[in-house]
N, C-alpha and C positions, 0 to 999 in steps of 0.2 A: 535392462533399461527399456524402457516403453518409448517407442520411435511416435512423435505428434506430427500431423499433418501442416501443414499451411494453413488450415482453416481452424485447429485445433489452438496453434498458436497465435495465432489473431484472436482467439480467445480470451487465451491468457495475459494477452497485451492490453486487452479490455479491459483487464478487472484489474491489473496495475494500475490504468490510467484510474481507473473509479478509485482504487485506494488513495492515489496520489491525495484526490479533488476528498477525499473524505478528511485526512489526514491535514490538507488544507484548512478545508470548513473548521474542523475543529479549532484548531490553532488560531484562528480569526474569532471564533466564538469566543475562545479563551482571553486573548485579548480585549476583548468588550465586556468580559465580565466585571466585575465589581466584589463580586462574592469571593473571596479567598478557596474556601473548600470546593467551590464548584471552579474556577480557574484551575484548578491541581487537579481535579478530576477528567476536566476537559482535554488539558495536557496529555493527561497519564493515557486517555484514549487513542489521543493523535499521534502516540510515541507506542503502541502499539500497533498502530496502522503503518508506519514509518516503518517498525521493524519489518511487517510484511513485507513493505516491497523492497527490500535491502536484500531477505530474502529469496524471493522470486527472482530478482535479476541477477544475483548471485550463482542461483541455479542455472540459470539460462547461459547466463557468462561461460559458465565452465564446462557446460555439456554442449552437442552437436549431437540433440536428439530431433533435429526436423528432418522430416523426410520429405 
């Protein structure tokens, strides 16, 4: 297992938070749709991004790879 730095993992906290605010956006967008197909589409992105970071912190939860 690949040991991350302090700075390494501030990294990776970045790009959670970006997925959070992406996985938001969409979800917001999706609710102002109108369009049915494009709503369900919108969704399906932000439920994709959601899994990411279920992901990611899942990892991080279980491991003690900072160094």
């Amino acid at each position: 297992m690949t040991v991350l730095t302090v700075k390494e993992l501030a990294f990776v906290e970045d790009e959670i938070r970006a997925e959070v605010i992406t996985a938001k956006t969409l979800n917001w967008c999706a609710t102002q749709c109108k369009d049915q197909e494009l709503r369900k589409k919108l969704e399906e992105m932000a439920e994709k991004h959601q899994l990411k970071i279920a992901y990611l912190s899942q990892y991080f939860n279980r491991t003690n790879n900072i160094q």
